[in-house]
C-alpha positions in Angstrom: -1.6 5.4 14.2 -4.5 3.7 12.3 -7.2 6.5 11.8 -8.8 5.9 7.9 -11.6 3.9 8.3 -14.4 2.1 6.3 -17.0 -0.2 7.5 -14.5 -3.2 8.5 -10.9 -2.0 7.8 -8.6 0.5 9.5 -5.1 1.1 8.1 -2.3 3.5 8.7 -2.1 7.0 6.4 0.8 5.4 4.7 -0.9 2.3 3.9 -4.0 3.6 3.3 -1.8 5.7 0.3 -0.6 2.8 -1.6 -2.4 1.8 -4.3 -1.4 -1.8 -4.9 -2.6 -4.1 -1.5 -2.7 -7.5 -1.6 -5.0 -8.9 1.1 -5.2 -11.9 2.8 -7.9 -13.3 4.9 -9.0 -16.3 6.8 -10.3 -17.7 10.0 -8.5 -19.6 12.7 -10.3 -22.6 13.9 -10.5 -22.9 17.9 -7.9 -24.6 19.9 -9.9 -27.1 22.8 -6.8 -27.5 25.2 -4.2 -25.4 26.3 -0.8 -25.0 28.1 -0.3 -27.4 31.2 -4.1 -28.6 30.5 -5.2 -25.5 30.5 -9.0 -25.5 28.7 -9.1 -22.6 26.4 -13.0 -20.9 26.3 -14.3 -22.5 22.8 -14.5 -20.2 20.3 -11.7 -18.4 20.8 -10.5 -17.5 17.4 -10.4 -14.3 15.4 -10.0 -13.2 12.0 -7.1 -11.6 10.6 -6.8 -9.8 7.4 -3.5 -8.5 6.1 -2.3 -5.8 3.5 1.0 -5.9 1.9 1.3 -2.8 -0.8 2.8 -3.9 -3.8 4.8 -7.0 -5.2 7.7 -5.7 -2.8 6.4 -4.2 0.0 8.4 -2.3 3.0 5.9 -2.1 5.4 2.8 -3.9 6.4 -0.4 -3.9 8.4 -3.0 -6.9 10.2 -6.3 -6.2 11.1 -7.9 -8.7 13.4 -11.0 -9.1 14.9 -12.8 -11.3 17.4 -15.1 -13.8 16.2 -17.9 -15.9 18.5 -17.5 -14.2 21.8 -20.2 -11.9 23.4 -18.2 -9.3 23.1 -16.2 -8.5 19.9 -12.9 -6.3 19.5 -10.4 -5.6 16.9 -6.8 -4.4 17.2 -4.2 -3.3 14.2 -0.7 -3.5 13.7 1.4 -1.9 11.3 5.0 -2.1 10.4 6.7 0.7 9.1 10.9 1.8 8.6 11.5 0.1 12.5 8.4 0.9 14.1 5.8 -1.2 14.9 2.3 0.6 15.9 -0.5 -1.5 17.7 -3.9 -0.2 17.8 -6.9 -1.4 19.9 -10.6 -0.6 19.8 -12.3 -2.3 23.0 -15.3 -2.4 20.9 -15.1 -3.3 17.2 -15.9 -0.8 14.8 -15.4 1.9 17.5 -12.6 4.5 18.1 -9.2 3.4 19.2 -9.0 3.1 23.3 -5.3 1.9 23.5 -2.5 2.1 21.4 1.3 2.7 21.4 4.0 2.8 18.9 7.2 0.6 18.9 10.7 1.8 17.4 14.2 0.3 17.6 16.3 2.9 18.1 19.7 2.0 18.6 22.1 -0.7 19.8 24.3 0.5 22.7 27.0 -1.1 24.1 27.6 -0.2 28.0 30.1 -0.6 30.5 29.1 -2.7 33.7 30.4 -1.7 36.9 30.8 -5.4 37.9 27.8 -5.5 40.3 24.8 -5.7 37.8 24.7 -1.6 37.8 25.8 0.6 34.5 28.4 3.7 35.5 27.4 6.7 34.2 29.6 6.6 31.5 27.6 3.4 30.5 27.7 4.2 26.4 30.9 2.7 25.3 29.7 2.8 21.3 26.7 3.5 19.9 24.5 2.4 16.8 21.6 4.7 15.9 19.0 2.2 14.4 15.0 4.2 13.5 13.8 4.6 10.3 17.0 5.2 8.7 18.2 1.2 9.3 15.2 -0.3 7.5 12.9 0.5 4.2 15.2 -1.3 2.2 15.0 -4.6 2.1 11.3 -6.5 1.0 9.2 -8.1 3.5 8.7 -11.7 3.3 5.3 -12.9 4.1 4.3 -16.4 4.6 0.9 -18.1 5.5 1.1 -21.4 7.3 -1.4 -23.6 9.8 -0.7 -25.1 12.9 -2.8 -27.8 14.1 -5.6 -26.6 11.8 -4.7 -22.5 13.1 -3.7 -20.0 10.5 -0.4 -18.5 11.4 1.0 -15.4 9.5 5.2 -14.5 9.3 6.5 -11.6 8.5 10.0 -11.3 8.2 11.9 -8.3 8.1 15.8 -7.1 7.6 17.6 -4.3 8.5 19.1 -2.5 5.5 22.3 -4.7 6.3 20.8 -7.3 7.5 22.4 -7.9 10.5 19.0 -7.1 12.2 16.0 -9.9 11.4 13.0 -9.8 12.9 10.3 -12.3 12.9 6.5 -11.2 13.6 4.2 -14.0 14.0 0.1 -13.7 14.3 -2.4 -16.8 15.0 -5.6 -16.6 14.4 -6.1 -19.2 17.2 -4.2 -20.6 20.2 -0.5 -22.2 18.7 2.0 -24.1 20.6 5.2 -22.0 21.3 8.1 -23.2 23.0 6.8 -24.2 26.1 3.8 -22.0 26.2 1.2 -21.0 23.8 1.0 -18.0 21.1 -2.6 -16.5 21.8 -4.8 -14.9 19.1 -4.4 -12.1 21.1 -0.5 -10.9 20.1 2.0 -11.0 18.1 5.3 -12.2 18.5 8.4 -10.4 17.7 11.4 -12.7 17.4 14.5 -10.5 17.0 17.9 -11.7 16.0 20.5 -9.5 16.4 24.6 -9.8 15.0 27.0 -7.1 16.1 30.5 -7.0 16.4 31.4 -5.2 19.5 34.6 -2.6 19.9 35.8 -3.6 23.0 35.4 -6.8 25.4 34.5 -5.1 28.5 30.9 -3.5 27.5 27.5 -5.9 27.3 25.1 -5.2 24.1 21.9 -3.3 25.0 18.9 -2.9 22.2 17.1 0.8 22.9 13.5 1.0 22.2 11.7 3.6 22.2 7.7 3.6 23.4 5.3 6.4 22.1 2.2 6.7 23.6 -0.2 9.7 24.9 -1.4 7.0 27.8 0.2 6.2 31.4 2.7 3.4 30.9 3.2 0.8 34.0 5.9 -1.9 34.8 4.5 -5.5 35.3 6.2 -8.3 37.3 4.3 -10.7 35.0 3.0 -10.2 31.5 -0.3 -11.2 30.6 0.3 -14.1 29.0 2.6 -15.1 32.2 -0.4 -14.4 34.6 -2.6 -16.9 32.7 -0.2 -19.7 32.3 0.5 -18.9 28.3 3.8 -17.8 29.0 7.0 -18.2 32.1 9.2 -15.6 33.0 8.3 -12.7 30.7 7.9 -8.9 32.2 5.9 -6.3 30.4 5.1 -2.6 29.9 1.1 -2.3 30.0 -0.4 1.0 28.1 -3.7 1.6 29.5 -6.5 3.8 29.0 -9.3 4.0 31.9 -11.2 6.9 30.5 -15.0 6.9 31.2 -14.5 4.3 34.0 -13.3 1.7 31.2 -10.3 0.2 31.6 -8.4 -0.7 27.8 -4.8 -2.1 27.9 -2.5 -3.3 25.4 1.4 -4.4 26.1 4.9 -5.2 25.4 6.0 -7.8 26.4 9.2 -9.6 26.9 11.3 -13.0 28.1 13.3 -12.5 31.2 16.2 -14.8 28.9 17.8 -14.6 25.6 20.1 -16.7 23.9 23.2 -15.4 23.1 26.0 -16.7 21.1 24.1 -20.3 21.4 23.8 -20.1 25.4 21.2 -18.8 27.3 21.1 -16.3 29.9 19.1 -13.6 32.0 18.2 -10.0 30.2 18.2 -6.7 31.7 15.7 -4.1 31.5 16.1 -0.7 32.7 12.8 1.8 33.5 10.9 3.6 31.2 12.1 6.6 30.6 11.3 10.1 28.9 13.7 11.2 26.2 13.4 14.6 25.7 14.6 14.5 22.3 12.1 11.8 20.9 9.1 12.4 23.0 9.2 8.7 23.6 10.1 6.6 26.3 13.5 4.7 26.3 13.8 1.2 27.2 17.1 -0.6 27.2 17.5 -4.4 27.2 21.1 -5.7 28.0 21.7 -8.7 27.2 24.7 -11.0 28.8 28.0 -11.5 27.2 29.3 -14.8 26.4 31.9 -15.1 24.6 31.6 -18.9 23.1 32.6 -18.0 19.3 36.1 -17.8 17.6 35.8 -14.0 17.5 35.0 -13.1 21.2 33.3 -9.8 19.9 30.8 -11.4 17.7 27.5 -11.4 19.7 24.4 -13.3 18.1 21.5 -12.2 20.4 17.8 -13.5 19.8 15.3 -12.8 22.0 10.9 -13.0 22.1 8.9 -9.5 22.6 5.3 -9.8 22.4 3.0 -6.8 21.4 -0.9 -7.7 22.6 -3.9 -6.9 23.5 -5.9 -7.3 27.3 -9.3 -8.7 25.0 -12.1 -7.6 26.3 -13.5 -10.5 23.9 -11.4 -12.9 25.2 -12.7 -12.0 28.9 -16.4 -12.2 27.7 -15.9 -16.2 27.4 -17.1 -18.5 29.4 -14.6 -18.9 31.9 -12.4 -16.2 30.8 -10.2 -13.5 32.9 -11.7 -10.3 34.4 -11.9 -8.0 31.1 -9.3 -5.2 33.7 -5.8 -4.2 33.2 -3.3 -6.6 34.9 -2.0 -6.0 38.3 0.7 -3.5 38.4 3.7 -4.3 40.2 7.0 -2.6 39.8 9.8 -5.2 40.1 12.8 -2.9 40.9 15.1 -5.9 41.7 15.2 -7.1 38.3 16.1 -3.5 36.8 19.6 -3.8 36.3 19.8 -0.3 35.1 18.7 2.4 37.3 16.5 5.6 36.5 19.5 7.7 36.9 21.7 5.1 34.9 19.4 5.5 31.9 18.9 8.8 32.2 22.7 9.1 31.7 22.4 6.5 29.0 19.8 8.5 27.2 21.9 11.8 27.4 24.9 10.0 25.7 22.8 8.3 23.1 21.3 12.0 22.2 24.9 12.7 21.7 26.8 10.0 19.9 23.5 9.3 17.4 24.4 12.7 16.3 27.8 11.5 15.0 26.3 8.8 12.8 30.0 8.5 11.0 30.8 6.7 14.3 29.3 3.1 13.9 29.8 0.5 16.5 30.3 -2.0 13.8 
């Protein structure tokens, strides 16, 4: 978690170590229109500053904070072996009031029962992912503007590289796909190659969410709610200490594309691994076999990790600055609470044979 501080800058113990950072900072100019016609609250920008520790750095961190609005905020994100940490102080300058931590933990490749469900012997194969899959490989870093917004890229490779991951932050409102990246996120594009064992078993990605605050399920993500994104769920971390309510979230697309076709992804609950102290998430994604090796599967898929800015709601015209409606969406939980907690018993078992790779 991001704890050193100075009078503007909050960084993570292990970047706050390195000695070498190169920064780079800038402001997004305001976007005047937004998705379907949508008018975006003028100026809603922010400033993002970014530290990448030496010529060939392995981990990462933005800083971004609010700029114009009545009220201002700031929220962190830093990259480190796998795991992504957001930070976010309602009030700039002040302590953290929301946060949560991001890993990839594993790819999993389970066994359907041919009605949606997992058995309980769901794990057919197992790839243990964490800290020990990435570190290796540099971090590329690009700066770019769209339609006068800066927009920072970070790519990043698993030590194989058959894991790429894309993280994008706007210092304004940018066109994405048919919606709109917000100043108030990040987006996580994640490409995924595996070859699976067998040709009965889907691919699942485990992630794991660490957090000391109460994690709820949302039918619709923020961004979904206010028409700058369709058909995403999300996991809302929020803190309503002293009567003030703070939320960040992960978000997601109910679709992926796999193998070139696109089709509808399965997220099981949240749920507590005993082993990790974090809360396991599994997304399955569907099978299609459309290659010349039917076990070569080429998932990508669009997670967000964001912020509920109180800034943002401060606007004229902008949201209630309160967490987004909670509403548990059981239906579209193709893997049940006692399916995962199966799923999570077998991973604690087959990660400890790490000689036994999926691939």
């Amino acid at each position: 978690m991001i704890r050193p501080r100075s009078a503007t800058v909050k960084l993570s113990v292990g970047l706050a170590a390195a000695l070498l950072l190169a920064t780079v900072a800038g402001v997004g100019a305001a976007s005047t229109t937004g998705p379907s016609g949508l008018a975006v609250p003028s100026p809603a920008q922010r400033s993002v500053q970014v530290w990448l520790p030496g010529p060939q750095p392995r981990q990462f961190g933005v800083n971004s904070v609010s700029i114009g609005a009545p009220v201002t905020d700031e929220f962190q994100i830093t990259y480190r072996q796998g795991t992504f940490t957001l930070d976010y102080e309602r009030a700039a300058g002040g302590p953290v009031t929301s946060s949560y931590s991001l890993t990839l933990q594993g790819l999993a490749e389970l066994r359907t029962t041919g009605d949606g469900e997992f058995s309980a012997d769901a794990v057919a194969a197992y790839t243990p992912l964490g800290a020990a899959a990435f570190g290796n490989r540099t971090i590329q870093h690009t700066e770019t503007t769209v339609n006068g917004v800066l927009v920072d890229t970070f790519l990043i490779e698993s030590n194989d590289g058959f894991i790429v991951m894309k993280l994008t932050v706007s210092q304004g409102f940018v066109p994405e796909g048919s919606g709109w990246l917000t100043p108030m996120e990040a987006e996580l594009n994640l490409q995924i190659n595996h070859t699976m064992t067998t040709s009965d078993t889907v691919l699942a990605l485990q992630v794991g969410i660490s957090t000391s605050q109460p994690l709820q399920v949302q039918n619709e993500s923020w961004d979904d709610q206010h028409d700058f994104a369709h058909n995403e769920h999300a996991i809302n971390v929020t803190n309503d200490s002293n009567g003030v309510v703070s939320s960040t979230f992960f978000a997601w697309s109910n679709e992926a594309t796999v193998n070139g076709h696109v089709g509808t992804v399965s997220a099981s609950e949240p749920v507590l691994n005993q082993t990790s102290g974090a809360y396991d998430v599994y997304f399955a994604y569907p099978r299609f076999n459309l290659t010349s090796n039917s076990n070569e599967i080429e998932v990508e898929h669009d997670p967000t990790l964001g912020v509920v800015s109180a800034a943002y709601a401060s606007l004229p015209g902008g949201p209630l600055p309160t967490g987004p409606g909670i509403q548990a969406d059981v239906a579209l939980y193709a893997v049940s609470l006692v399916a995962v907690a199966a799923l999570v018993g077998g991973t604690a078992v087959l990660a400890s044979r790490r000689g036994r790779k999926a691939r």
